[in-house]
VEXLUM-542853 format. One record per residue (C-alpha): x, y, z. Coordinates in Angstrom, 2 decimals, m for minus. Layout:
% residues N
+---------+---------+---------+
:       u :       v :       w :
+---------+---------+---------+
:       X :       Y :       Z :
...
+---------+---------+---------+
% end
This chain:
% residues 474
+---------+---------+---------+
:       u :       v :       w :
+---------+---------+---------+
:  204.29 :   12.44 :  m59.22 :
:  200.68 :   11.79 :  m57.55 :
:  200.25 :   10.97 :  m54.28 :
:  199.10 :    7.13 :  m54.19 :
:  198.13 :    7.12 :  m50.40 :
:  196.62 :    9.06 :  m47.76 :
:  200.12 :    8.76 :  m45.66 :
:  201.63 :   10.66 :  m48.12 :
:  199.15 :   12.96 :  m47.97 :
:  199.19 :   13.33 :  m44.11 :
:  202.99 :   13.60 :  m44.79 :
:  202.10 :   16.79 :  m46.98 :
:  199.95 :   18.49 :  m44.51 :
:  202.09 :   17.33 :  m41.53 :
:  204.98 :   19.61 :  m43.39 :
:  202.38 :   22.56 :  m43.96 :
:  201.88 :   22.49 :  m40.50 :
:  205.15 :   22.72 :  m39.10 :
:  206.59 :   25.45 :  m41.83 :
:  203.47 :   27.08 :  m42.99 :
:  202.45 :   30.48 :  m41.00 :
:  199.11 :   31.93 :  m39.67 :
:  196.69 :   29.91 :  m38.05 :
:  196.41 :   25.83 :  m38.56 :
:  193.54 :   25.29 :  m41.02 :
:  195.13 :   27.98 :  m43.22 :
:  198.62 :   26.43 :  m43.30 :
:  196.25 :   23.26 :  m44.11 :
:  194.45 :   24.71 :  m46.99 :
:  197.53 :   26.27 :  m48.29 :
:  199.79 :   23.39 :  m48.21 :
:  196.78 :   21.18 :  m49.91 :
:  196.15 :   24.02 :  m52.72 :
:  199.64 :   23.95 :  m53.84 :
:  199.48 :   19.95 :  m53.87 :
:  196.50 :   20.19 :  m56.06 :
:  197.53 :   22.70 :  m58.10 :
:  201.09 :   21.30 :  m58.71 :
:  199.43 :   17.96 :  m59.24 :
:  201.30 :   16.18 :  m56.43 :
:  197.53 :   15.72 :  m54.86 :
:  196.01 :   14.39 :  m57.96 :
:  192.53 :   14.93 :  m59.41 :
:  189.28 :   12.73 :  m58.40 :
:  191.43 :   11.26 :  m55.18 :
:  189.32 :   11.40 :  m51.96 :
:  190.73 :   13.37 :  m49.16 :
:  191.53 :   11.62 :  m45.72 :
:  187.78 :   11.81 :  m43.71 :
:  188.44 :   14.47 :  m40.67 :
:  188.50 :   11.85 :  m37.94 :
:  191.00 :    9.89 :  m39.41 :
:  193.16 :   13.06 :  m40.76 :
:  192.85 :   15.14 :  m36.78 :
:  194.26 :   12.19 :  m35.10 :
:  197.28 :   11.75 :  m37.20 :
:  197.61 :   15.39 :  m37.15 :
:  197.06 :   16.27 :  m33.77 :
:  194.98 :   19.13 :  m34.70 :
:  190.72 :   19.47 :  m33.97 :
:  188.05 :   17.89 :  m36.09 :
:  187.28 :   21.78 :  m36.40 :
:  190.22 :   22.55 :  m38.15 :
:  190.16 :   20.31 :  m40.61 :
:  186.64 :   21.12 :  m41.31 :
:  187.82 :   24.68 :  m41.62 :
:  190.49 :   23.38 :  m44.20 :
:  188.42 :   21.38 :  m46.40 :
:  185.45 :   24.39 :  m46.49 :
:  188.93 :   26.61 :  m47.75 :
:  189.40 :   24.31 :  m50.54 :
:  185.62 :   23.69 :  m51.20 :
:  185.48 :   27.34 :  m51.41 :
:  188.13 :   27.76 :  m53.97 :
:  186.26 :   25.12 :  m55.91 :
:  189.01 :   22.94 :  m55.62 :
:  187.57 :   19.72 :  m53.57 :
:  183.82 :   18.67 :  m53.90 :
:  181.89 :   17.37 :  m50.59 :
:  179.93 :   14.40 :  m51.68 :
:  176.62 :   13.40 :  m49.23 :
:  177.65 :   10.73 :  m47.42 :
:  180.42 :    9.93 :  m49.52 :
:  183.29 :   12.03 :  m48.62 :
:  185.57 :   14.99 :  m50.14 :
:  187.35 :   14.92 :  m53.44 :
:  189.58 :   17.04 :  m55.89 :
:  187.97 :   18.30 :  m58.54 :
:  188.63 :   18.06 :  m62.22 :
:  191.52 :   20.96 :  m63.02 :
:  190.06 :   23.70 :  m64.94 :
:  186.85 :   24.12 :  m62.72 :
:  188.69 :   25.79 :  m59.79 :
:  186.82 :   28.84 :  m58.52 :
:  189.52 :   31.33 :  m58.79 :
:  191.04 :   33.24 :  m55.30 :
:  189.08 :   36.56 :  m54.78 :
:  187.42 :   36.52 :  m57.56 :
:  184.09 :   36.99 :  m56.31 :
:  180.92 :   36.91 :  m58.83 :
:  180.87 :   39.02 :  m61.78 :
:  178.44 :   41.68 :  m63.19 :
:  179.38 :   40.54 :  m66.65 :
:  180.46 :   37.26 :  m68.33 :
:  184.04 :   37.25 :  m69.20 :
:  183.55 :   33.87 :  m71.71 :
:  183.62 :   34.25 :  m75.10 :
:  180.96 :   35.57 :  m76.95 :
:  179.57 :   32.38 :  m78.23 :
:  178.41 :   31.15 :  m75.09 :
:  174.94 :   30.90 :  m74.33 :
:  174.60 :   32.06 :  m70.39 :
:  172.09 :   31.05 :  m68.21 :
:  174.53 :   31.74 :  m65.14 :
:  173.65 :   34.97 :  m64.24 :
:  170.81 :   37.18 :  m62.92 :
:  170.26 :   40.57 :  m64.61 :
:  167.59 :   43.30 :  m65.54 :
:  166.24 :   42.21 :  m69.21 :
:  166.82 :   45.02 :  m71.57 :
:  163.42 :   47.26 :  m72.14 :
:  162.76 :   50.95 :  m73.18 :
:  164.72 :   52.09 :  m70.46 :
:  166.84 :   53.85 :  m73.46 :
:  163.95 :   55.61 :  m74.70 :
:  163.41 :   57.20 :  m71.48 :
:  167.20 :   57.74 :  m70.79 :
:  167.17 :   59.99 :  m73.87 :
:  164.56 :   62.03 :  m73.22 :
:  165.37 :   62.69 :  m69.78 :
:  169.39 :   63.60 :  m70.69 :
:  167.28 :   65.95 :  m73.44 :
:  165.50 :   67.54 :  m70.45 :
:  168.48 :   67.98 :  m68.43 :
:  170.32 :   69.28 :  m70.67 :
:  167.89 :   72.30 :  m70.94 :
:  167.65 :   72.86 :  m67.19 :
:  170.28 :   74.58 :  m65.81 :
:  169.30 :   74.34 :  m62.34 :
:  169.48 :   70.34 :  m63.01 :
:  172.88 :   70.78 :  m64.07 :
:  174.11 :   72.83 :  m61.26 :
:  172.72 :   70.09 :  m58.90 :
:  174.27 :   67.41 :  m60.65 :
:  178.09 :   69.03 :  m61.18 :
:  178.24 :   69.89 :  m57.49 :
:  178.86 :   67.86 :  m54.29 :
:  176.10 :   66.63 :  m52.64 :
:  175.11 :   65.76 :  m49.13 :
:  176.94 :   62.92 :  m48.54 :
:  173.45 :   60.55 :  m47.83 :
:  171.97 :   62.43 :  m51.01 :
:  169.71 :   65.71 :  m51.49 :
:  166.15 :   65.51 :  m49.88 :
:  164.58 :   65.66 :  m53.05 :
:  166.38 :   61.89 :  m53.74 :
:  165.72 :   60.53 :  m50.30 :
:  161.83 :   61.41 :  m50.71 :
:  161.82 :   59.48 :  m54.18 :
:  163.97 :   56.61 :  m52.36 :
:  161.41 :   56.37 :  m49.49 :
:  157.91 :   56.22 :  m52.43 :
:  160.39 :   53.42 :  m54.27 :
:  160.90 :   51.76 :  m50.94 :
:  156.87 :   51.64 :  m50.19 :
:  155.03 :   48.30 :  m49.71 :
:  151.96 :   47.24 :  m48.09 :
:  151.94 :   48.92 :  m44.71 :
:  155.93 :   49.44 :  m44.60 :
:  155.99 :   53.55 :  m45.52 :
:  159.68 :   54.96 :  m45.07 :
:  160.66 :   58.25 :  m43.83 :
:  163.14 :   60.18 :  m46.37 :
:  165.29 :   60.97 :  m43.46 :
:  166.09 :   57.37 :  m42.76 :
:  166.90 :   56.65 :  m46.77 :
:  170.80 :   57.22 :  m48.04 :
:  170.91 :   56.82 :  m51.49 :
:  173.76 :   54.89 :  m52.33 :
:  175.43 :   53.00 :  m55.82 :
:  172.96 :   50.44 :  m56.02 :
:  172.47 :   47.36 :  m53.76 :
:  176.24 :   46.19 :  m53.97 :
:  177.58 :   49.49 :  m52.51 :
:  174.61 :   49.77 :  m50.26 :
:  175.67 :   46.26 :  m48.48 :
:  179.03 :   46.99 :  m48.18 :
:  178.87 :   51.02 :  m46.37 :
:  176.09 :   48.99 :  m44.53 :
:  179.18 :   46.24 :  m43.30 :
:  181.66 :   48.67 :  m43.23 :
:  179.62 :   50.79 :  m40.77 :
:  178.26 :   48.35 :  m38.60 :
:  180.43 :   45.54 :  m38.53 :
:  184.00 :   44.84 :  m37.53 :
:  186.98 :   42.09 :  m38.60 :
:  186.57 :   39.20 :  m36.81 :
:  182.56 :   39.69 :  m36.34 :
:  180.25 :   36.55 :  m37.42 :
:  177.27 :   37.17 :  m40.07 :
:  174.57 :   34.88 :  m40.05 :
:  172.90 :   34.16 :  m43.43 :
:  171.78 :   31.38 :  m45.48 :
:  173.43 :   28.25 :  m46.09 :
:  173.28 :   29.24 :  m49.83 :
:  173.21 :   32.79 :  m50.20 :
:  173.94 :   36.03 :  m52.42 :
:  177.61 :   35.33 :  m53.69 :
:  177.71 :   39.62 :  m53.27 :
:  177.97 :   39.33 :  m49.65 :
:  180.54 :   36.37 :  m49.72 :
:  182.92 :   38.11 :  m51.47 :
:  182.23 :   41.44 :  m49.51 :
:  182.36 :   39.27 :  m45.82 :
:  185.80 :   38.02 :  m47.26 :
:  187.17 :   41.52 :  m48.18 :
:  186.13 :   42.95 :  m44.92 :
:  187.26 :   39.75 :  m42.63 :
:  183.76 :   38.99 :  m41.40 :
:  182.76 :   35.32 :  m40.73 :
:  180.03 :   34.32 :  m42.11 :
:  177.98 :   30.98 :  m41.06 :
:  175.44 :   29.50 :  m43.10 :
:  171.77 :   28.69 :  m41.96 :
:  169.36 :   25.55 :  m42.19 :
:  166.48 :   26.37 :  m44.55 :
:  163.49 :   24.93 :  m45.40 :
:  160.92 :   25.64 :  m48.38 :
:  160.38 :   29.15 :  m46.95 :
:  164.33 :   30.30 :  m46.12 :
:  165.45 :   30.39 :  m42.74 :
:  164.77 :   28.43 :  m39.75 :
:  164.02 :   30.47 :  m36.33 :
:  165.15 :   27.68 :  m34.72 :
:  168.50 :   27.07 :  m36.44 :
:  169.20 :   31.07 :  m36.12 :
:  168.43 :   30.40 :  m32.26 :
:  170.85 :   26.91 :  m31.90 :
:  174.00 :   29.01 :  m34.22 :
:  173.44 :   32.17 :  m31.79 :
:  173.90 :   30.13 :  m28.45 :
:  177.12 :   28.33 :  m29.76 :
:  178.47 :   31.31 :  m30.97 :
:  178.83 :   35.66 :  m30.53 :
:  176.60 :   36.24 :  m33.59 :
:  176.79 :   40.16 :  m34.85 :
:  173.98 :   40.53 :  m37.60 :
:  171.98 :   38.42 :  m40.22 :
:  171.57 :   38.81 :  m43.55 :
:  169.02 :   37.19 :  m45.42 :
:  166.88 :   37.94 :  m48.84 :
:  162.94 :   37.14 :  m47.77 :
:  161.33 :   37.80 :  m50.45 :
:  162.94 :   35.35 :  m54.01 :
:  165.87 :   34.38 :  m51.71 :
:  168.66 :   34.06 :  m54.30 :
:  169.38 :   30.82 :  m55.42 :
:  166.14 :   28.94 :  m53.99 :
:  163.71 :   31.25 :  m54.74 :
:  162.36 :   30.82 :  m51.30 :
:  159.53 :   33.55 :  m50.21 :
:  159.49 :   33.72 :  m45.70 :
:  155.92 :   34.07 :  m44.74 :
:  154.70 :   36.57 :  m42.10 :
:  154.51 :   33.98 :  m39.37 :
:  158.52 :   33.22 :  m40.28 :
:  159.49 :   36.98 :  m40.25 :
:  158.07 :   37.56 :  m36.97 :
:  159.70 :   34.53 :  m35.83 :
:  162.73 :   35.56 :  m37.29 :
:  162.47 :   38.91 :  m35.32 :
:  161.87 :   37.72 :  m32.17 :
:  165.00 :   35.62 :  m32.29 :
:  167.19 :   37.93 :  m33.59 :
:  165.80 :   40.61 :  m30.64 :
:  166.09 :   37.62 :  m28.26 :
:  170.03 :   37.54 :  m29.10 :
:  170.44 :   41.74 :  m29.92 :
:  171.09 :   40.76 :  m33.56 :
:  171.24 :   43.64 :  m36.41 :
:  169.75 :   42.52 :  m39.50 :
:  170.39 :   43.17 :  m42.78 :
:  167.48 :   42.67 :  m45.22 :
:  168.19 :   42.74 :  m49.07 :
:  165.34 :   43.26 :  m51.56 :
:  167.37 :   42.70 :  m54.27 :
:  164.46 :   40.12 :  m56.14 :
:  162.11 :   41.56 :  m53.74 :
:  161.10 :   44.15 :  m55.66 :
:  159.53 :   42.50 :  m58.86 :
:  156.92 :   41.05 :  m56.49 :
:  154.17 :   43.95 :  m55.91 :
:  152.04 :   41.74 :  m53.51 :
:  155.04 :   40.43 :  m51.24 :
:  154.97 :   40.87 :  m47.14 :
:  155.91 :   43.23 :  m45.53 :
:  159.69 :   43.53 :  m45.02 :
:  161.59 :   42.70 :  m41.93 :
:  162.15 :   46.50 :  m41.37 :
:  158.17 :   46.44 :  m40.53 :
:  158.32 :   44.03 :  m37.92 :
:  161.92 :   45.40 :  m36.49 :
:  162.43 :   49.02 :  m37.13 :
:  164.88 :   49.38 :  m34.38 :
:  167.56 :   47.18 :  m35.86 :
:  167.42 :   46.42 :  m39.61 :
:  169.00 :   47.82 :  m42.84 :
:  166.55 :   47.40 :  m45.96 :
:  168.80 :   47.58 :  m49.03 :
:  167.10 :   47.85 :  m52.21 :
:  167.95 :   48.87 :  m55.74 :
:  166.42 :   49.84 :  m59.47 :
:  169.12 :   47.63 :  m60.96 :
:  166.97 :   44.63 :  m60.98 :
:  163.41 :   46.25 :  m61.94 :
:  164.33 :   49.83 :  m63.51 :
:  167.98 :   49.62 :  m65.58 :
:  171.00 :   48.07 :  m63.87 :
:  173.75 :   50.63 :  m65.31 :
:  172.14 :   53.37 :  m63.59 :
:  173.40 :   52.03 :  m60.21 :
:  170.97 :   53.42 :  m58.00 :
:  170.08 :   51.94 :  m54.74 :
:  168.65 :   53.13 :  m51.30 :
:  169.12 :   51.93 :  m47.65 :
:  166.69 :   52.28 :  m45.10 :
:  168.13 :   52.51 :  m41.84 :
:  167.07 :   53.24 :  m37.91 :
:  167.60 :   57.31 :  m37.41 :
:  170.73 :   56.16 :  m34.86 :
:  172.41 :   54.29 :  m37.78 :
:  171.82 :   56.56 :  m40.67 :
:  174.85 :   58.42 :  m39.79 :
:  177.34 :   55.51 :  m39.22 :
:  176.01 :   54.14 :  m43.01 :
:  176.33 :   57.80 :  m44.42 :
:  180.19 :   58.28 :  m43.64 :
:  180.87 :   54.76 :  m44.57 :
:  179.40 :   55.92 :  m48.02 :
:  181.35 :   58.97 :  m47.45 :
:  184.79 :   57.02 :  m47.23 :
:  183.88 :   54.89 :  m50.17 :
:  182.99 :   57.41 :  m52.96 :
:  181.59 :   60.59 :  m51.17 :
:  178.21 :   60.58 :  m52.25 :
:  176.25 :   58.37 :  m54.73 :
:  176.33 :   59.44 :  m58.28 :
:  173.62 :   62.96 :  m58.72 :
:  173.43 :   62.58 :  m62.46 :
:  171.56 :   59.02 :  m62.24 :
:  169.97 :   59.47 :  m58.81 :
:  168.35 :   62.56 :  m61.02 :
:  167.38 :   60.66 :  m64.14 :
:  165.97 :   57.78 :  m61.28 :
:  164.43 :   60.45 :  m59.03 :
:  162.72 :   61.91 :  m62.40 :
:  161.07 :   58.39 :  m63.15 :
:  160.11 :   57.57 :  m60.22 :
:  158.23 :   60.81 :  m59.69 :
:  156.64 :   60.42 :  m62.89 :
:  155.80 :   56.71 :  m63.09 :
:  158.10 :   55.34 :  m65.40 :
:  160.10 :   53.57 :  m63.40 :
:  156.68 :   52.04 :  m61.82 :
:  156.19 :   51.26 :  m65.70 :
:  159.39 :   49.68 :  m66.60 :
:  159.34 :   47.53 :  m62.72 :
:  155.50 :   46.18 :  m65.05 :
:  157.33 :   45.76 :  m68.06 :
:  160.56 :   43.69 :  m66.10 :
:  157.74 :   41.61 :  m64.73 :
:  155.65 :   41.18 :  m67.54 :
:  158.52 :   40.05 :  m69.79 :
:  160.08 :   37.61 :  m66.75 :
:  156.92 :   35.80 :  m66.93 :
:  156.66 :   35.50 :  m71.12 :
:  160.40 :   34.13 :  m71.13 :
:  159.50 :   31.15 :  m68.45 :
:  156.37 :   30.50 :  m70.48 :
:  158.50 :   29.98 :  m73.27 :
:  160.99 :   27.48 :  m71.42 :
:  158.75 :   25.75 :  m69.11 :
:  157.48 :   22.78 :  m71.13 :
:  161.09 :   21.47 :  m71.48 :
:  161.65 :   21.53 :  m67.93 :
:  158.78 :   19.19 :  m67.67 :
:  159.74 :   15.91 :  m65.40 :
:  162.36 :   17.51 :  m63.51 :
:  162.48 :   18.85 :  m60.24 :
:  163.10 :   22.64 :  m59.83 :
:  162.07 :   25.78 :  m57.14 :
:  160.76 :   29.11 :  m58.68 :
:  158.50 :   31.90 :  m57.67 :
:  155.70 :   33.81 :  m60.11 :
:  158.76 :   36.89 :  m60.59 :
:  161.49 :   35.20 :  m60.08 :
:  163.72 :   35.24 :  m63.16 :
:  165.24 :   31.64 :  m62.21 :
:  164.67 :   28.36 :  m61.98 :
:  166.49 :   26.19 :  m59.33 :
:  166.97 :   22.98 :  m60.35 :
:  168.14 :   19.67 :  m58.33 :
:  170.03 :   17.59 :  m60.34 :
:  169.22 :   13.96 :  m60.74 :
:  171.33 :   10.87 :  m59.14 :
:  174.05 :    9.65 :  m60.55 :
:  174.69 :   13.08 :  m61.79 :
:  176.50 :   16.06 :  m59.68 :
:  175.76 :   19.69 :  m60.41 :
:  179.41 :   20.03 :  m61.53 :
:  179.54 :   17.87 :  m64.05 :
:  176.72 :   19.41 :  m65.42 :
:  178.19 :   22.69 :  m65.53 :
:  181.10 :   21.05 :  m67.60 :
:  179.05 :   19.45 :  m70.01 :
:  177.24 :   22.43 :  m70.75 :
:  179.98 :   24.54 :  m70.82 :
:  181.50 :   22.10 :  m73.62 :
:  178.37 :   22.41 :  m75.68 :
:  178.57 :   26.66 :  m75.30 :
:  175.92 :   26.86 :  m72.27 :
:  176.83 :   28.52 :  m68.62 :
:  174.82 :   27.76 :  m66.11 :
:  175.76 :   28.46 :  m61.89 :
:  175.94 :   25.48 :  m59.47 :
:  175.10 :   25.34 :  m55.71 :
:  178.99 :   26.34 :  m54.71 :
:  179.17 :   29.59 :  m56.01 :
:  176.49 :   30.45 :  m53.31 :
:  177.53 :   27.95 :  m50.44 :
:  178.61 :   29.40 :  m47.13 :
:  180.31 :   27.07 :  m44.52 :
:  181.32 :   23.51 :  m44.93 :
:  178.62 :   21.63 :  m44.95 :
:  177.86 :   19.50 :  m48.24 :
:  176.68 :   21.69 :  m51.03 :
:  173.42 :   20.22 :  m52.40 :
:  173.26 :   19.38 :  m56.08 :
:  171.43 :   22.06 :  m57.70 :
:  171.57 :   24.16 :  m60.08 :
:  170.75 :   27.81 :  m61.19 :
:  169.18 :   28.71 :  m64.72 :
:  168.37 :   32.05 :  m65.76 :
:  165.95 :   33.50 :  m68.34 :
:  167.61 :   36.87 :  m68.30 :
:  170.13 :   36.15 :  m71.04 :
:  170.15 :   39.34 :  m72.91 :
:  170.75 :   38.66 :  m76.50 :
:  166.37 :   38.57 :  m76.95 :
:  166.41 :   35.42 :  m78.89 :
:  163.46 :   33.47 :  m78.13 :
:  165.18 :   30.36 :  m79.99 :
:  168.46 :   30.69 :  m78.29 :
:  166.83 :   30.69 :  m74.79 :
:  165.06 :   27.61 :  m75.91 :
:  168.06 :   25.94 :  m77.63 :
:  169.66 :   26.35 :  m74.21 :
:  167.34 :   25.10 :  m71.71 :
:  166.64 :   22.23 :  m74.58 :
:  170.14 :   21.93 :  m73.76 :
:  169.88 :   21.77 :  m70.03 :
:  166.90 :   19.57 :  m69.88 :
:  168.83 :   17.14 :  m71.98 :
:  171.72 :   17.10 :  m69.98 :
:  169.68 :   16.72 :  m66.92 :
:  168.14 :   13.83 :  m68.27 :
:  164.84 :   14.75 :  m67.76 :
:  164.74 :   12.97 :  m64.08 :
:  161.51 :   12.65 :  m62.54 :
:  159.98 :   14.97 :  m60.29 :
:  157.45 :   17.53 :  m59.35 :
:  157.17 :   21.30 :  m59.82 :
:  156.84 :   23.49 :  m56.84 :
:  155.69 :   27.18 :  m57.44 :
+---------+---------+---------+
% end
């Protein structure tokens, strides 16, 4: 039977509190996941507002922030502006640990706009030849058969440091450890350098990677104000007086969902707080990379305390899972045995093939072709996107799109799920439990190459959308 009023509901989570173990916003959450989930708490009621829930519980205004941001996480309660907190529809839960995924795991007949990947190129064509090559070399195949260092052979550093090149940023190979791509880069980086129980600064919506790897690793993580650039200095400042702050992580260049680019003037501001408060950074170029004329990197302005992670997964091929982390000479070793407990060493065979192409300009050719055929895919779309109001950036292979009122991102997603269409919302990248704005995330990158397909399905999304009002902002 539903609950019909919020005393039963107080009754609930006074229960949970008294019988439930660990600490009191997790025997909240728990008690009100099983409610929802056993439909005693029943879908579309509002939750009790914190003030009114802490008194009759005799617990903080904290803690039952903490338990509602538990529930929003699982994607079982919605935070409404102004409005208050709600369970969701059943069937749109975000499932316990299950993180993001590389690949979609719907049926084959959806159309999916929901995720970020490299666009298939001639990155086969060149993945033959080379195998041919290697498979002629025998010194190739000695390398590749045997243990490696642990932080990769010189010979791969040196091609991570040219790949890691921009502007007036120019790596040294010694500080490069070539890891599994960017994933595995960002977690040896938080294995090595962080500790359960530290806090991660980042931004209020941010890479769903590093959610799921804070989570595994018991790391807090607290989300940042932005603006139209990313970050604000001063909101990094405020969150690092009220609390022991270990590191931030934060993508300047296409920040991932808003597409957000941090000037110069921002990254030096950025850096002088974070030196201000002895904050490591950690700096992911995952996006970054597809834009030849960005700043330079935080690593520029702060040697002495930031992690660059890049990859090829996003420019070159994304099943060669290659990546590189540039590190301070005092931290390269930490980084390198947290690699070594994780696999090792990164894979030889592909940080050969990637070594190979970058030597020899191919993978400088297939980064052109990524960016070339991001740009002809938006052309393609961009007219039916016309009187709505979205973010996106030149390379960015995304559009983020605010969803008109009445409408919530959510219900959205549902609709377009019914009609065979994925698409992400604003939750799967919220961190912290403020109200997740209603936005959207639509991707060009489906792979399947149809030109009419992509178009069917942002036709789709338009029409869903409604086709609001609004203005474009590049």
């Amino acid at each position: 039977m539903a609950v019909k009023t919020n005393i039963d509901m107080v009754s609930i989570m006074r229960e949970g509190l008294s019988s439930g173990q660990g600490v009191k916003y997790k025997r909240l959450s728990d008690v009100m996941e099983r409610g929802i989930l056993e439909g005693l708490i029943e879908p579309g009621r509002k939750l009790p507002p914190h003030r009114v829930l802490s008194d009759n519980l005799g617990v903080t205004i904290g803690t039952i922030s903490r338990a509602y941001g538990e529930l929003e996480r699982l994607g079982l309660v919605v935070a409404r502006v102004g409005d208050g907190t709600f369970v969701r529809k059943r069937g749109m839960e975000r499932q316990r640990d299950e993180g993001f995924r590389n690949v979609s795991e719907e049926p084959r007949h959806h159309f999916d706009m929901s995720r970020n990947m490299h666009i298939p190129g001639q990155e086969t064509v060149f993945l033959a030849q080379s195998f041919q090559t290697l498979s002629t070399n025998a010194k190739f195949l000695q390398d590749i058969s045997a243990y490696t260092p642990d932080a990769g052979l010189p010979r791969y550093r040196e091609a991570g440091a040219q790949w890691l090149v921009q502007r007036d940023f120019h790596p040294i190979p010694e500080q490069v450890i070539c890891v599994n791509g960017g994933q595995h880069g960002l977690l040896c980086a938080m294995m090595a350098l962080l500790r359960a129980g530290d806090t991660v600064v980042t931004e209020q919506l941010t890479y769903p990677g590093l959610i799921t790897a804070a989570r595994m690793l018991g790391v807090r993580l607290i989300g940042l104000e932005m603006d139209e650039e990313g970050v604000l200095p001063g909101a990094l400042d405020e969150v690092c007086r009220n609390h022991r702050v270990s590191a931030l992580y934060c993508t300047p260049t296409i920040q991932n969902p808003t597409t957000a680019v941090l000037s110069v003037a921002r990254r030096e501001a950025l850096v002088k707080v974070c030196r201000e408060h002895n904050l490591l950074i950690l700096e992911d170029e995952a996006h970054g990379v597809l834009v030849e004329d960005r700043p330079p990197p935080l690593s520029y302005f702060a040697p002495e305390r930031t992690i660059l992670i890049s990859s090829l997964s996003k420019a070159v091929s994304a099943g060669l899972r290659v990546g590189y982390v540039h590190a301070p000479p005092a931290l390269v070793s930490r980084i390198s045995a947290a690699l070594r407990s994780t696999c090792w060493m990164a894979t030889p065979v592909t940080l050969e093939l990637a070594t190979q192409w970058i030597e020899n300009g191919t993978a400088q050719y297939l980064l052109r072709q990524q960016i070339n055929e991001i740009s002809r895919r938006k052309a393609l779309v961009r007219d039916l996107l016309a009187g709505l109001e979205y973010c996106t950036h030149l390379n960015s292979p995304h559009f983020w799109i605010e969803v008109p009122e009445p409408w919530r991102a959510s219900e959205i997603e549902a609709e377009l799920k019914q009609n065979n269409y994925l698409i992400a919302t604003a939750e799967a990248f919220a961190v912290g439990q403020t109200a997740v704005p209603q936005f959207i995330r639509a991707s060009i990158c489906n792979t399947s190459g149809d030109d009419q397909l992509l178009r069917e399905g942002f036709d789709a999304l338009a029409t869903a959308l409604g086709q609001g009002g609004g203005r474009f902002h590049l």
